[in-house]
VEXDREN-2710 file (C-alpha; in Angstrom, 1 decimal):
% VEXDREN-2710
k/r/px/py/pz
1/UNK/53.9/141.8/119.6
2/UNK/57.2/141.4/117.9
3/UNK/58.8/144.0/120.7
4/UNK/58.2/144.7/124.0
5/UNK/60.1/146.8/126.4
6/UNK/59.3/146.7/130.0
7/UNK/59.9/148.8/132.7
8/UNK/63.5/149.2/131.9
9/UNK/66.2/150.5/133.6
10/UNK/69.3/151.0/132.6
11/UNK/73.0/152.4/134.3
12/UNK/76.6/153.2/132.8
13/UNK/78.1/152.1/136.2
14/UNK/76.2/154.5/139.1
15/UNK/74.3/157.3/136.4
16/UNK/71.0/155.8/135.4
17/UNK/69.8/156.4/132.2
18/UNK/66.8/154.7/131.3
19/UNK/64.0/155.3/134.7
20/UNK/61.3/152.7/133.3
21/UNK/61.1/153.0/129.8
22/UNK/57.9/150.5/128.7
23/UNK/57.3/150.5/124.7
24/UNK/55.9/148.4/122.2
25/UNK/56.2/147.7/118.3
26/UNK/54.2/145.2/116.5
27/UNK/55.5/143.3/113.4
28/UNK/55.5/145.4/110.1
29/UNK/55.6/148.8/112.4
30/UNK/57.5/151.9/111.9
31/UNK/58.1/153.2/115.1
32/UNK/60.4/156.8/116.2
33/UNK/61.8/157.8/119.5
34/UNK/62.6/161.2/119.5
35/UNK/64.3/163.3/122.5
36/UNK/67.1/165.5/123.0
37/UNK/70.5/164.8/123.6
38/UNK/71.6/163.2/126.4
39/UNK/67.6/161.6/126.4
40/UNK/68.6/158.3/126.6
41/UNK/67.8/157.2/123.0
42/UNK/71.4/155.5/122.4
43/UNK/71.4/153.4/125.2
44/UNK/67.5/152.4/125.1
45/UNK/68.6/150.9/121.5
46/UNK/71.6/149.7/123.1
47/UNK/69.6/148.3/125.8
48/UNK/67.5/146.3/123.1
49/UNK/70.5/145.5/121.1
50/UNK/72.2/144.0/124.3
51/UNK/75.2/146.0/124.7
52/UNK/73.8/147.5/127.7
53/UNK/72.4/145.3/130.4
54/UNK/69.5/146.6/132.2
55/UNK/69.3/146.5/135.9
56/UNK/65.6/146.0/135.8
57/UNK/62.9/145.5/134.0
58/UNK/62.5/143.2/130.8
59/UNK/62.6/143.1/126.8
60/UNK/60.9/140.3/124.9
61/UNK/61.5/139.8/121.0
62/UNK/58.8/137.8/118.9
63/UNK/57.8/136.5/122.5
64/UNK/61.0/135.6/124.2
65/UNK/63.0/137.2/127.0
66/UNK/66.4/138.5/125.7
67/UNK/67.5/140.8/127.7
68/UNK/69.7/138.4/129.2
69/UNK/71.1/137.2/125.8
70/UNK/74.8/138.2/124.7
71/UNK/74.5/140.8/121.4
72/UNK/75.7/138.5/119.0
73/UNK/73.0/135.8/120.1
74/UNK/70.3/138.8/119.6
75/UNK/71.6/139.6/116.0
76/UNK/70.5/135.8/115.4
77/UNK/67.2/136.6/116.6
78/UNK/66.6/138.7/114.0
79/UNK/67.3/142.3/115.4
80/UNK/70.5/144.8/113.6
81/UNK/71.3/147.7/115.1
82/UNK/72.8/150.9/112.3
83/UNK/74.5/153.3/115.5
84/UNK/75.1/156.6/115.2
85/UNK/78.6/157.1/114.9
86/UNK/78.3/154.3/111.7
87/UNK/81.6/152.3/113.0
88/UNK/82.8/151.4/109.6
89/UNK/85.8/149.6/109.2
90/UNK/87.7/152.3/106.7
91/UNK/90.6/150.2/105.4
92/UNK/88.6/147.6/104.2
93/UNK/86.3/147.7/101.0
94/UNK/82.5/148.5/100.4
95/UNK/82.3/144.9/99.7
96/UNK/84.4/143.5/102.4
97/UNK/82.1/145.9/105.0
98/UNK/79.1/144.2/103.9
99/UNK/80.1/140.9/104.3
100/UNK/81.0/141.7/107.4
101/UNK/77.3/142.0/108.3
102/UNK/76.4/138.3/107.2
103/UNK/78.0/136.3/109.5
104/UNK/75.2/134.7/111.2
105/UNK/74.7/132.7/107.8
106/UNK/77.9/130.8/109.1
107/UNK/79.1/131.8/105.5
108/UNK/76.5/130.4/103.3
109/UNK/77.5/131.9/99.7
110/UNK/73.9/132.1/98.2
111/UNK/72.8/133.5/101.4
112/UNK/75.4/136.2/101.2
113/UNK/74.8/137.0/97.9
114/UNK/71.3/137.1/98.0
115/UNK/71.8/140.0/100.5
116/UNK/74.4/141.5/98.3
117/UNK/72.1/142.1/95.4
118/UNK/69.4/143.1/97.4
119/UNK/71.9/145.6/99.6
120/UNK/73.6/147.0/95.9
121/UNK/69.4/147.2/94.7
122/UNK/68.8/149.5/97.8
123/UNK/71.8/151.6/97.4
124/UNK/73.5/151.2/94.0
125/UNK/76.1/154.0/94.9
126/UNK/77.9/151.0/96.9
127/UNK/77.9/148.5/94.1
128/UNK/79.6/151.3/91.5
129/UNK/82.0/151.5/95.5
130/UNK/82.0/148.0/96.2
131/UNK/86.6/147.8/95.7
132/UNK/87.1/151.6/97.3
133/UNK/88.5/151.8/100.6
134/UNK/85.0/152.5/102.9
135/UNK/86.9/155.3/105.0
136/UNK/86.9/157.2/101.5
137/UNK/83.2/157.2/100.8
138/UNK/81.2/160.4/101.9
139/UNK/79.7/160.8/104.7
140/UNK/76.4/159.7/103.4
141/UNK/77.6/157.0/101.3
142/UNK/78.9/156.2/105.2
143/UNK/75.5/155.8/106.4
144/UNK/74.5/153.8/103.1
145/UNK/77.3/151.5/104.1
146/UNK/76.1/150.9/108.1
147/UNK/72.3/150.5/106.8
148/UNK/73.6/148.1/104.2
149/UNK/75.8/145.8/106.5
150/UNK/72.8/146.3/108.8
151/UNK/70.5/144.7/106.2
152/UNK/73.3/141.8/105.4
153/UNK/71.5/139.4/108.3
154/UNK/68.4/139.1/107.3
155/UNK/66.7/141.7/110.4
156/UNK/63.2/141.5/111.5
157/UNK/63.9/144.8/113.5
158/UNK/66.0/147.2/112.0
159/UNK/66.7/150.1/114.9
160/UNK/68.3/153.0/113.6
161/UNK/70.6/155.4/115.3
162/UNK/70.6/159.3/114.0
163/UNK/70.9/158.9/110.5
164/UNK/70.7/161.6/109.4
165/UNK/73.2/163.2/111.9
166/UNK/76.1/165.1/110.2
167/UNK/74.4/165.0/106.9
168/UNK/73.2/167.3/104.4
169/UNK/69.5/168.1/103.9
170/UNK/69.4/166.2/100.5
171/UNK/71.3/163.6/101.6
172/UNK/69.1/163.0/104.5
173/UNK/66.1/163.5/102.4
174/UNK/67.4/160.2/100.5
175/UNK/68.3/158.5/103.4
176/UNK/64.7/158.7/104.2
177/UNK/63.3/157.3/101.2
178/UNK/65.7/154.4/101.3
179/UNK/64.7/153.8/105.2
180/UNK/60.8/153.8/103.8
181/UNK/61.8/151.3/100.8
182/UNK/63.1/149.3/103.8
183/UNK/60.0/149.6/105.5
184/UNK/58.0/148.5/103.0
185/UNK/60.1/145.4/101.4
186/UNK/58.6/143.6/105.4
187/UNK/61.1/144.9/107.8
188/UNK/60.2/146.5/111.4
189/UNK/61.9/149.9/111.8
190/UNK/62.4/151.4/115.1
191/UNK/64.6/154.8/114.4
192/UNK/65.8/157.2/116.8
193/UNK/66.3/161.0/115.7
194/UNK/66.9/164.1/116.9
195/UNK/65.5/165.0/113.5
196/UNK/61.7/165.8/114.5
197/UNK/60.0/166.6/111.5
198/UNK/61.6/163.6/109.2
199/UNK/60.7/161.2/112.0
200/UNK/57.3/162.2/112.5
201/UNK/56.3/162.4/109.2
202/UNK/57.6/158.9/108.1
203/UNK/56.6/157.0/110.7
204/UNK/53.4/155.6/112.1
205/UNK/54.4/155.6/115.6
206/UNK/56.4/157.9/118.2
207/UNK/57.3/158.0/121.6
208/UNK/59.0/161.2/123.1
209/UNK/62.2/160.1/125.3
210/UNK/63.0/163.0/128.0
211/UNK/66.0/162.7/130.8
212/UNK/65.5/158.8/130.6
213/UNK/61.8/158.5/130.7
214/UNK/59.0/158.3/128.0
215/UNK/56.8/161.4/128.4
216/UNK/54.2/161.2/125.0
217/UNK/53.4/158.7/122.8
218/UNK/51.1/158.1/119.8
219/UNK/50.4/158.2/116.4
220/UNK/52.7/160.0/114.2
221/UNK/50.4/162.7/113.0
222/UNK/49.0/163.6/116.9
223/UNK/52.9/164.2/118.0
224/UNK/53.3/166.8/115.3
225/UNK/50.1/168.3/116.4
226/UNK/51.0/168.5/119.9
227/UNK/51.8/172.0/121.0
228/UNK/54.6/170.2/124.0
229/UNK/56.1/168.4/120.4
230/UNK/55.7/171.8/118.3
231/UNK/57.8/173.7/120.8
232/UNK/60.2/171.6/122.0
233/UNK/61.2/169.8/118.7
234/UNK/59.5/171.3/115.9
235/UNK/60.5/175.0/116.9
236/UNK/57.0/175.9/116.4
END
């Protein structure tokens, strides 16, 4: 199991968030957690990502306990986290954004441009931006930018924070693909959404995050069928 969430629970000083979340996503997995807002999905990626400590339970990565570890040690263990509101830094290049993303290669230049071809072969919009100011690119060349300097470390998990949030329906429509390319050049994929019908039709897995606490989960294709799912998140 390359992930495994246990039991967690997680606080922003007395308000609990998380009540027990357990999940689990094996290696080569595309995994969704959808819910509402105010579900909980930021701060169980958060959680995972170690900006949030959790006050119980556990989560193990590739079969080690690391829920302890600072967030810059879990970025060396191989997981990146894209969050929602994309935290560019908007005086500083395309180019200079991405490198940014590398530095757990302790600067190795071959490394780093290794990741740079690959990142400008993902999204080729950000090699023809690579000298422009980042906090002039479009929203979705935005997101590009965060999924980019997300992929600049090398991730075995690469979680996903509302992509598509803000965007327009092509755009998002090509966010998705790129997110599936992703997928299937080897990386794990755990994406939050608000975004039902993208999610669940992309992914293998989902989990349904409510008020803090996982209430369905399955394959892909048995959460669109559910009438609960339908309803709540498909307006069906």
């Amino acid at each position: 199991m390359l992930l495994r969430v246990d039991k967690v629970e997680s606080f922003y000083g007395r308000s609990q968030i998380l009540h027990g979340v357990s999940l689990e996503i094996k290696e080569g997995e595309f995994v969704c957690v959808l819910g509402a807002n105010g579900a909980g999905k930021t701060t169980l990626l958060k959680t995972i990502a170690g900006l949030v400590k959790p006050r119980r339970g556990a989560v193990e990565f590739a079969g080690r306990r690391i829920d302890a570890f600072p967030a810059h040690q879990i970025v060396r263990e191989g997981i990146t986290l894209a969050p929602e509101d994309r935290k560019i830094f908007p005086q500083m290049s395309v180019y200079k954004n991405l490198i940014l993303g590398a530095w757990v290669h302790g600067g190795a230049p071959e490394k780093i441009q290794k990741n740079i071809t690959q990142a400008y072969d993902l999204f080729p919009i950000l090699k023809d931006r690579r000298d422009q100011m980042a906090g002039t690119l479009s929203g979705g060349e935005q997101q590009m930018l965060v999924i980019g300097r997300s992929l600049m470390s090398n991730p075995k998990l690469l979680m996903l924070d509302e992509p598509s949030l803000g965007l327009a329906p092509l755009v998002v429509e090509r966010i998705f693909e790129i997110i599936q390319e992703i997928h299937r050049r080897s990386t794990t994929v755990l994406l939050v959404e608000q975004n039902a019908s993208m999610s669940l039709t992309t992914a293998g897995r989902g989990y349904i995050l409510e008020n803090g606490r996982i209430i369905l989960e399955g394959p892909a294709q048995n959460l669109l069928e559910d009438e609960k799912v339908k309803k709540a998140y498909l307006g069906l």
